[in-house]
C-alpha positions in Angstrom: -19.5 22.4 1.0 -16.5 24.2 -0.5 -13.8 22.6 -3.2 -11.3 21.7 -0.8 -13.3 19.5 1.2 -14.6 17.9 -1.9 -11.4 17.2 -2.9 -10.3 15.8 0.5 -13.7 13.4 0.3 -12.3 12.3 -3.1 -8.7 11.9 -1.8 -10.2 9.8 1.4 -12.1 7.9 -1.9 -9.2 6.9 -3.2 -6.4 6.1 -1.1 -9.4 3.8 0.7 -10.8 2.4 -2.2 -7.1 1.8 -3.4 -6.4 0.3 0.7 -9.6 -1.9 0.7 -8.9 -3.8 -3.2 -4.7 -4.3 -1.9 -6.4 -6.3 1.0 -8.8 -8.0 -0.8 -6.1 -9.1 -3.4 -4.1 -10.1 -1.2 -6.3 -13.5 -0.1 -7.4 -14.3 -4.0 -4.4 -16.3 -4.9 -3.2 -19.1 -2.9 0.6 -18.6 -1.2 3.1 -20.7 -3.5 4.9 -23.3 -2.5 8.6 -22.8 -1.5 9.1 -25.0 -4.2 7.2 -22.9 -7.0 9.0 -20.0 -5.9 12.6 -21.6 -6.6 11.1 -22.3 -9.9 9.8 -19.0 -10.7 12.9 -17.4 -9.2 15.4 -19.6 -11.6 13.9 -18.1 -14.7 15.0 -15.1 -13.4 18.6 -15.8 -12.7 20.2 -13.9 -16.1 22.3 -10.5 -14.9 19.5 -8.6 -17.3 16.7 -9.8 -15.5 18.1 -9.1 -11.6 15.7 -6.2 -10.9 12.2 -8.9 -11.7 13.9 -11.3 -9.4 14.3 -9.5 -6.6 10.6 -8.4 -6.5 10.1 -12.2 -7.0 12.2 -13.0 -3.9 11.1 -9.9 -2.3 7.3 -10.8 -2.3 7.8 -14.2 -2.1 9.5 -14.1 1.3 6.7 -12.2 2.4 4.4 -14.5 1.9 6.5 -17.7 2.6 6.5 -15.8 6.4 2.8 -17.6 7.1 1.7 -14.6 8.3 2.9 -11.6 6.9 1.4 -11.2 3.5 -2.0 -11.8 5.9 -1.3 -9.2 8.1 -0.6 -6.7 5.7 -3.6 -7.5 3.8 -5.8 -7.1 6.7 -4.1 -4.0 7.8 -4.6 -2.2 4.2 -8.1 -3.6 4.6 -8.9 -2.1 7.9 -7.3 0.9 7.6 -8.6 1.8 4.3 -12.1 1.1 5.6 -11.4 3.6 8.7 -9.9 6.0 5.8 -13.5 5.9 3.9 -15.4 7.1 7.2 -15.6 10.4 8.3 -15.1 10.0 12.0 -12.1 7.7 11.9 -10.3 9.2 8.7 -7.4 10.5 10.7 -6.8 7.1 12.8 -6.9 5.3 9.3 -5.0 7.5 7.6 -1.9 7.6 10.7 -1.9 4.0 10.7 -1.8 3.9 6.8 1.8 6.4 6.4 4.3 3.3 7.1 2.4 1.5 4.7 2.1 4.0 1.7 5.4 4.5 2.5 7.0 1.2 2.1 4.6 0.6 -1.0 6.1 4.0 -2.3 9.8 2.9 -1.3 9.3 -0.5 -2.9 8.5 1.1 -6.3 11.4 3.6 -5.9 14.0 1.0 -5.2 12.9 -2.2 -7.0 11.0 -0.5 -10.2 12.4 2.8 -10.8 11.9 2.8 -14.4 8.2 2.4 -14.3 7.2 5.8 -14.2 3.5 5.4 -14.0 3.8 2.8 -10.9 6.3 5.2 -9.0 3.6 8.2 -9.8 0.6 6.1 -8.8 2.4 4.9 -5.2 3.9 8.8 -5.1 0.7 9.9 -5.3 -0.9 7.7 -2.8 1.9 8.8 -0.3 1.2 12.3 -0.6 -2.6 11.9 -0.7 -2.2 10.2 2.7 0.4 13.1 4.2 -2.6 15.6 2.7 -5.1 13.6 4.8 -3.2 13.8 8.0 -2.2 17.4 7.8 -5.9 18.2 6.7 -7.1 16.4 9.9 -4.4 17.7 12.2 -5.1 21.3 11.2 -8.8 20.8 12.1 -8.3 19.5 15.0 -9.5 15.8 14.4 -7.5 13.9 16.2 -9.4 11.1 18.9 -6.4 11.3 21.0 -4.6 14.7 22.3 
């Protein structure tokens, strides 16, 4: 086994293991009430503090949905799980680029100046392109 596919089982470790614990987090707190989230939200309200309430509002609304904050949990879950196999690494990691990519775009647009979190989500985006390309260009792929 040479360095680069070492590398690429440590990427697939990763960006799974990172997939897998975002889905599982995502069913340990109970949705809050529209109610709370008016609350929480009117802490928020001074000019200084716009950027914290729209990823209040931003979250929120997803999971005041009913079902999205599910969905999404269950897709990082199964994907991430597909990721973490050998055989279905490509599928996982196809069906993972929208997500890594709105995760990325969420911390570019709603917390630019957190450098480690835009870094960490960068990362995860690229690690995910790597996987795809790396599969592609051996010929992986279950369907064409």
């Amino acid at each position: 086994m040479n360095i680069e596919n070492i590398i690429f089982i440590i990427f697939r470790l990763i960006l799974g293991g990172m997939m897998v614990y975002g889905g599982i987090q995502k069913f340990q707190k109970p949705i809050p009430s529209p109610i709370e989230v008016v609350e929480k939200a009117e802490k928020f309200k001074a000019p200084e503090k716009e950027s914290t309430l729209q990823k209040i509002l931003y979250i929120s609304g997803a999971k005041q949905t009913g079902y999205f904050w599910q969905v999404l949990g269950i897709a990082e879950l199964i994907f991430g799980l597909l990721i973490l196999f050998q055989g279905t690494s490509f599928i996982g990691a196809i069906f993972l680029l929208p997500i890594t990519l709105h995760i990325f775009l969420f911390h570019v647009f709603l917390e630019a100046d957190e450098m480690g979190e835009l870094l960490q989500t960068g990362g995860l985006f690229a690690i995910n392109i790597a996987l795809v390309l790396k599969e592609k260009q051996n010929g992986n792929i279950c369907f064409g």
